[in-house]
C-alpha positions in Angstrom: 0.0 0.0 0.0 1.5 3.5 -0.9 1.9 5.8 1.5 0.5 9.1 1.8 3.0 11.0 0.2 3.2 8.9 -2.5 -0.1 9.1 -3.0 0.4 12.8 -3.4 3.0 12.8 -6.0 1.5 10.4 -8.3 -1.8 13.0 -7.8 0.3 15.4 -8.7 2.1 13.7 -11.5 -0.8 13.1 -13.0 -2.4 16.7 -12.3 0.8 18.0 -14.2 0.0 16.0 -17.3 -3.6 17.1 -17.3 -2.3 21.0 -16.6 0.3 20.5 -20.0 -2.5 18.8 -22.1 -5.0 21.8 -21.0 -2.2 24.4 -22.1 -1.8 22.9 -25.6 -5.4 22.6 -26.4 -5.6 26.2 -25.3 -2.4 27.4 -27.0 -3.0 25.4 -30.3 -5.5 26.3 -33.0 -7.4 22.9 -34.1 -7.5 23.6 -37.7 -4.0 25.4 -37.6 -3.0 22.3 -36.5 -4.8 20.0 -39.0 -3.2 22.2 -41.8 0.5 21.4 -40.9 -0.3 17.9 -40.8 -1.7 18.0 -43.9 1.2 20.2 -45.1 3.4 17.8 -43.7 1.9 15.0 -45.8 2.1 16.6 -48.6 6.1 17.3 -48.2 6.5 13.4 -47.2 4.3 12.5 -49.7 6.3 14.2 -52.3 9.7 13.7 -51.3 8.6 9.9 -50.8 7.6 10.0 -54.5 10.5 11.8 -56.1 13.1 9.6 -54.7 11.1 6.7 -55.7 11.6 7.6 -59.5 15.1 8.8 -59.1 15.7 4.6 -57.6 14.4 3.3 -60.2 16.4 5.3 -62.6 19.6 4.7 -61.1 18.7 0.6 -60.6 17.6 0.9 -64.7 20.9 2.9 -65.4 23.2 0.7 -63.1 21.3 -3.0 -65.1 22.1 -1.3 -68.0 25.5 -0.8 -66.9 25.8 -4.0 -65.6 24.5 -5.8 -68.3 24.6 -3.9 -71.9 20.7 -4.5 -71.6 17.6 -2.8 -70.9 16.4 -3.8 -67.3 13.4 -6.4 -67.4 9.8 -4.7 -66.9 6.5 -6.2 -65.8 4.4 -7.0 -68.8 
């Protein structure tokens, strides 16, 4: 069993967490917030996709390379 003044610091422990959570939601616009997300996912998104075609280019280029061939492509 915990004693009393443990009690109180995990009281206050969790009041602290509630007080920071409180401050956020106050300090934070909703839809400000729900723009940089989707701005975020946009930049991801994007960089995700460039460097995806830039692999693929350099694997083609290296076969090629490699081999004196064109690199085998789904049919």
């Amino acid at each position: 069993m915990p004693t009393k003044t443990e009690a109180i610091r995990e009281e206050l422990v969790q009041l602290k967490g509630d007080l920071k959570s409180l401050a956020v939601v106050v300090r934070e616009d909703p839809s400000e917030r729900a723009r940089k997300e989707r701005a975020w996912k946009l930049l991801y998104g994007g960089i995700a996709a460039g460097l995806t075609l830039a692999s693929r280019r350099l694997a083609a280029r290296v076969w090629w390379v490699l081999t004196g061939r064109t690199p085998p492509t789904r049919r």
